[in-house]
Every structure is written in structure tokens, then in C-alpha cells.
C-alpha positions as CSV (number, residue, x, y, z in Angstrom):
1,X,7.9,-13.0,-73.7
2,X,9.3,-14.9,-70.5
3,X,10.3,-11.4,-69.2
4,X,6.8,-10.3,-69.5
5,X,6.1,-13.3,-67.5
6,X,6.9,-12.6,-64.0
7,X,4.8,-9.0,-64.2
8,X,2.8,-10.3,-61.8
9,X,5.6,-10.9,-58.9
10,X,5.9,-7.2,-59.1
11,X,2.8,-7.2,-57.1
12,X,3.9,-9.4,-54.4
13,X,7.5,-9.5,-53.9
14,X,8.6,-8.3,-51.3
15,X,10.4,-5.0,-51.4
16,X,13.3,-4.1,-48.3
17,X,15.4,-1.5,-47.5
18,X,18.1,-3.6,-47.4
19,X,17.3,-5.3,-50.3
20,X,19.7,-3.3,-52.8
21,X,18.0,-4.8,-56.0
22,X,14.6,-2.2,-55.3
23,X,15.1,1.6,-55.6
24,X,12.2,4.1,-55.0
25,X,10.2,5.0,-58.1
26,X,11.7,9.0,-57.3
27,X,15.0,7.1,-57.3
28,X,14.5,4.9,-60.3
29,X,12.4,7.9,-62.2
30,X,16.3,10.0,-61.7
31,X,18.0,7.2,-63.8
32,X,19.1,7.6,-67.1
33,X,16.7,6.2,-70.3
34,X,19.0,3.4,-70.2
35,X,19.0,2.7,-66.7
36,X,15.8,2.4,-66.0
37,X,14.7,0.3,-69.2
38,X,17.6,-2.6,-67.9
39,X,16.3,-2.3,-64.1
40,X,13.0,-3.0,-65.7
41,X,14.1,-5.3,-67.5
42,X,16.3,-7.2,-65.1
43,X,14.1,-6.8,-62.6
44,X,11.4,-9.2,-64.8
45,X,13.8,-11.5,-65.1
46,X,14.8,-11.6,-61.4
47,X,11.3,-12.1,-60.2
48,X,10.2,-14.7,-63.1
49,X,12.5,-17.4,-61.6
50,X,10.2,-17.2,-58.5
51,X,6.9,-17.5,-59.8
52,X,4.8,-20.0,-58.1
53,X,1.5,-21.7,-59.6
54,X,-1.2,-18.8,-59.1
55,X,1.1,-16.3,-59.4
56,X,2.4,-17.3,-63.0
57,X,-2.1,-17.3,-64.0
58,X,-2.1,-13.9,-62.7
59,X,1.9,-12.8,-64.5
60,X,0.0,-14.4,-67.9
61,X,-2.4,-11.8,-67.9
62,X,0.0,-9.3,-68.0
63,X,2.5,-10.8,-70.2
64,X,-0.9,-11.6,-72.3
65,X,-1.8,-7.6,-72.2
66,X,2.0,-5.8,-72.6
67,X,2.4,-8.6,-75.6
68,X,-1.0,-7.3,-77.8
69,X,0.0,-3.6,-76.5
70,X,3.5,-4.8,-78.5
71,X,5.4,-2.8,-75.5
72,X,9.2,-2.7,-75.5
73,X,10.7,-3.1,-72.0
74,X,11.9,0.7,-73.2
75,X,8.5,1.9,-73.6
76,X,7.3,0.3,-70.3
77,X,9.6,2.3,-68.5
78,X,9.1,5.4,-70.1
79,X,5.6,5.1,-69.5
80,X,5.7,3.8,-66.4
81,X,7.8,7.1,-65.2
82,X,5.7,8.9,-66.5
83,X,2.6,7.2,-65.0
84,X,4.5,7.6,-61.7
85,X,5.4,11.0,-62.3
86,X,1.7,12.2,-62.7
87,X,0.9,10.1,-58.9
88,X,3.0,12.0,-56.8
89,X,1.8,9.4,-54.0
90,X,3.9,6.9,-55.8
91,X,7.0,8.9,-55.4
92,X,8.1,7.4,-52.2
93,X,6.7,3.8,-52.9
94,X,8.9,1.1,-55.0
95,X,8.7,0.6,-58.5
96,X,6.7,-2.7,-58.0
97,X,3.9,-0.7,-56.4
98,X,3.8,1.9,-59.6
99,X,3.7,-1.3,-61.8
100,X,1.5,-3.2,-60.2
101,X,-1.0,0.4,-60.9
102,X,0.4,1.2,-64.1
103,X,-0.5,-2.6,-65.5
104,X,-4.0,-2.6,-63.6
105,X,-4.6,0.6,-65.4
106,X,-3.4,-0.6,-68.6
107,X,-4.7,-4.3,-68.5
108,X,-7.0,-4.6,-66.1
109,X,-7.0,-6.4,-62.7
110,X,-6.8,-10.2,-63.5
111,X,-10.1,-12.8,-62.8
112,X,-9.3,-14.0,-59.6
């Protein structure tokens, strides 16, 4: 569950070009099954050691949401790419900003 936590920081951290942690979605959609389940993974885990007051509210939401769906981190990346696949406008963004659409479709924005 504490992977689930840092969901949220997938809608606010920042994503560079020179940051070699991020790939494209296009780029992270190419990867193998495995692949792309431990980015997704690892990438939770990266970004849930940063979470600050409101954004750990706004990550238990999501946590809250992919727990009762009873996602794997597997599952969330396969359908995640295939969310992303069907959006050809997040082809070119990062794989935070086809999360961050992918949970608000699935969950639901957070109360604010």
C-alpha cells in the first residue's frame, strides 16, 4: 500500500529532460511487460519519499481508489498503456501526465 501512496506526486513532480529517471509514455509504452510494471513501480516508490502534507491527502485518495480496485502495479501498467495508447495526445507527454488522467478517470479528482 505505501507504493500506492505517493500516486499523487505523479501529478506534480517535476518531469526533465535531463532527469533520466522519466521516459515518454511512447517510450515507456515500447518497454517490455516487465519493464514497465518495475518503472511503475519504482517510480511510486521514488516519488513517495517526497510527499509533503497536502500532497500525501490527495496520494490517499488514490492509494484509497487502486487499493478497493485490488490493482496490481502489473495491471496498472497495462492499463495505463493502454489508456495512453487510446490518447494519442499523451504520446509525447511523461508517464506522470498519463497517470495523473488515467487515476482521475478511474478514481475521480480528489476533494480539494
Amino acid at each position: 500500500m505505501f507504493k500506492f501512496a505517493a500516486v499523487l506526486l505523479l501529478l506534480s513532480w517535476p518531469a526533465s529532460a535531463e532527469d533520466r529517471l522519466y521516459y515518454r509514455f511512447s517510450q515507456w509504452a515500447g518497454l517490455q511487460e516487465d519493464d514497465r510494471a518495475a518503472y511503475i513501480s519504482d517510480l511510486l516508490d521514488t516519488l513517495a519519499m517526497a510527499a509533503t502534507e497536502p500532497a500525501q491527502r490527495t496520494a490517499q485518495h488514490y492509494s484509497q481508489c487502486i487499493t478497493r480496485s485490488r490493482l496490481t502495479t502489473r495491471q496498472l501498467a497495462n492499463y495505463l498503456r493502454e489508456y495512453g495508447r487510446a490518447r494519442p495526445e499523451l504520446q509525447a507527454n511523461s508517464v506522470q501526465d498519463a497517470m495523473n488522467n488515467y487515476l482521475n478517470a478511474l478514481c475521480g479528482r480528489p476533494a480539494d
